[in-house]
C-alpha positions in Angstrom: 26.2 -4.9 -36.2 26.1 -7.8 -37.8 27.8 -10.9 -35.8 28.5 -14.0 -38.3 29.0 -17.9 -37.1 32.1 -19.5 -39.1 33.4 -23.1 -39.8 35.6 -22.6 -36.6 32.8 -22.5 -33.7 34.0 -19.7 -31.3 35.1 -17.8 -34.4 32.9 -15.0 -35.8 32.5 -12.6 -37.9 31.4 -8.8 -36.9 29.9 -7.1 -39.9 29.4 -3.3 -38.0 26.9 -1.6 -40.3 28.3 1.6 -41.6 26.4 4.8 -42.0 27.6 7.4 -44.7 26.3 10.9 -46.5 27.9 13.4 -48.0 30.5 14.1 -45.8 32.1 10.5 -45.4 30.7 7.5 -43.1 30.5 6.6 -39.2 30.6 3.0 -37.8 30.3 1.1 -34.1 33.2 -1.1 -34.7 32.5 -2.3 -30.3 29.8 -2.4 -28.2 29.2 -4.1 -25.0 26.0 -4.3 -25.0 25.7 -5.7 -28.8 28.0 -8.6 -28.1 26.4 -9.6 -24.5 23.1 -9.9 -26.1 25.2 -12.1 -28.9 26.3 -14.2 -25.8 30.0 -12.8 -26.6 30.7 -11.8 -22.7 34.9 -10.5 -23.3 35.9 -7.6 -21.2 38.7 -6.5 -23.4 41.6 -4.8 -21.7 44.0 -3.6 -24.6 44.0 -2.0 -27.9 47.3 -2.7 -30.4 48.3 -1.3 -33.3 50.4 -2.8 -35.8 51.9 -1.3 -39.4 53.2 -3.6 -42.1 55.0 -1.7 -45.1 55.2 -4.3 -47.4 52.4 -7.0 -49.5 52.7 -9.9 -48.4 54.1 -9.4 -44.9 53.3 -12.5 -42.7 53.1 -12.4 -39.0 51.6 -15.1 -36.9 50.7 -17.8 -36.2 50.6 -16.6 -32.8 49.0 -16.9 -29.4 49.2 -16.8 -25.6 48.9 -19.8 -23.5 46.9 -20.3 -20.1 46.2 -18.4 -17.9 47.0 -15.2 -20.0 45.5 -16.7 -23.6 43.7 -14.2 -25.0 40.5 -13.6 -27.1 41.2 -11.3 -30.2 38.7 -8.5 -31.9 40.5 -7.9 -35.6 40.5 -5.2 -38.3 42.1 -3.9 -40.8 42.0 0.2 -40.9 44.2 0.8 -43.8 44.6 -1.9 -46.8 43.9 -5.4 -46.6 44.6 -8.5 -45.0 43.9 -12.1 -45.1 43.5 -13.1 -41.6 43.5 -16.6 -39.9 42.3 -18.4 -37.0 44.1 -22.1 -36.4 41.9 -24.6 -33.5 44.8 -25.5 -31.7 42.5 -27.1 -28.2 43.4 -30.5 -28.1 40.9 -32.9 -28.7 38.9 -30.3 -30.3 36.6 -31.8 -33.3 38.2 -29.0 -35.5 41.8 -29.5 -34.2 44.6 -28.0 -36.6 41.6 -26.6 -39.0 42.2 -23.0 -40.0 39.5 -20.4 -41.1 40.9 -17.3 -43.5 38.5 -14.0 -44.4 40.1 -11.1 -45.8 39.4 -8.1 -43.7 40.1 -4.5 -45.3 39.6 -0.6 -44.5 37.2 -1.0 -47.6 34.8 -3.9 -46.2 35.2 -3.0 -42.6 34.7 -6.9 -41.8 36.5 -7.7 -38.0 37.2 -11.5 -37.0 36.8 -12.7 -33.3 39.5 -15.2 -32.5 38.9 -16.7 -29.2 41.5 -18.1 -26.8 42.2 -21.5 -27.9 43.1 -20.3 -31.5 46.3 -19.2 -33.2 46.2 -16.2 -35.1 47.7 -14.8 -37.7 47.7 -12.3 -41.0 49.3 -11.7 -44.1 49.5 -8.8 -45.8 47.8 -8.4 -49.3 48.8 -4.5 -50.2 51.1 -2.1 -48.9 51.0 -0.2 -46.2 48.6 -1.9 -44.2 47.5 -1.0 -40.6 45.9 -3.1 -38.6 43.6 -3.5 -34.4 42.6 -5.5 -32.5 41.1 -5.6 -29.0 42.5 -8.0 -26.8 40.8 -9.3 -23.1 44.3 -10.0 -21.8 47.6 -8.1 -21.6 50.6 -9.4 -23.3 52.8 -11.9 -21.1 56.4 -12.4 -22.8 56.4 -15.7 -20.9 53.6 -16.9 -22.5 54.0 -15.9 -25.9 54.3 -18.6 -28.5 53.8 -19.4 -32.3 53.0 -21.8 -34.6 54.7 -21.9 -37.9 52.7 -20.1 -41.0 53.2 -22.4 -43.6 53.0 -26.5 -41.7 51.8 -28.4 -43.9 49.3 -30.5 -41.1 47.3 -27.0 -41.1 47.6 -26.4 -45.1 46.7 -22.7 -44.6 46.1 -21.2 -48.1 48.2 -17.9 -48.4 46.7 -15.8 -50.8 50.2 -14.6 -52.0 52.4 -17.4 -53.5 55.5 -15.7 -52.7 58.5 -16.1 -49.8 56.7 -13.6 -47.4 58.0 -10.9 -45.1 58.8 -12.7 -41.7 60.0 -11.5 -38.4 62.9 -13.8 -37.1 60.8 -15.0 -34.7 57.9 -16.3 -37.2 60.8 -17.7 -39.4 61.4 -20.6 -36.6 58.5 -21.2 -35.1 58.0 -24.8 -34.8 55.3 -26.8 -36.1 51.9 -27.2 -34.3 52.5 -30.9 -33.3 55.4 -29.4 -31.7 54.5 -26.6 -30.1 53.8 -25.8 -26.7 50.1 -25.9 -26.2 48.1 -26.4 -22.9 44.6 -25.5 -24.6 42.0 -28.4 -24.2 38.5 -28.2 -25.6 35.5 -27.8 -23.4 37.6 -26.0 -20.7 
């Protein structure tokens, strides 16, 4: 497995290596022991599921706030996706700066969004399917959003086209107004 630094620090990218013959291919998408000796120490509690029937479905930008923010282990296991991590920690030297790697069943690539990010996808084929670990169960009460297209972040959608939103996406407010209690260096 390789594990990649990106332009976000906190945000990586895990390259699992993937073994294949005749018959098809096998790959570690986790291992504890892999990421503890990569300093990565998350004891991840959940696994979700999501299926998005339609290119250029949107959902995000999304996160939890403290105390049940959550880290985030991404893949796509059937199509592709572009995915995104936003630096939302106040007073962070990468505040409001996003990274974007396309993941797909093809490339196998996951990304590693840490608590302190925003996260979100967009869909780049149909039928997509998509996991991700997560060190933190879901907590309605602290479930908020960022809007997908403010122009402060300047994400860079893939698809120029009105995407598929859920109506909670659809009003998300912007990051300067959103509810945020992350700090950096806590």
């Amino acid at each position: 497995m390789n594990i990649v630094e990106t332009s976000l620090p906190g945000v990586k990218i895990i390259e699992p290596k993937v073994f294949g013959d005749h018959r098809g291919w096998f790959t570690e998408t986790y291992s504890e022991a892999v990421f503890n000796d990569a300093e990565i120490n998350i004891k991840f509690v959940q696994d979700n599921q999501s299926f998005s029937a339609a290119k250029g479905t949107l959902r995000g930008l999304h996160y939890q706030l403290n105390p049940k923010a959550q880290t985030k282990l991404v893949r796509c296991t059937k199509g592709s996706i572009f995915d995104v991590a936003v630096d939302i920690r106040k007073g962070s030297p990468t505040f409001g700066k996003w990274f974007g790697l396309e993941l797909s069943a093809e490339n196998k690539k996951q990304l590693l969004v840490p608590k302190g990010f925003a996260h979100g996808f967009m869909t780049l084929t149909d039928d997509v399917e998509v996991q991700y670990k997560v060190d933190e169960l879901y907590a309605p009460d602290c479930d908020r959003g960022i809007i997908w297209n403010d122009p402060a972040i300047g994400i860079e959608w893939p698809i120029e086209i009105s995407p598929v939103l859920s109506a909670k996406d659809a009003k998300a407010p912007l990051l300067a107004n959103a509810d945020n209690n992350f700090s950096y260096g806590e």
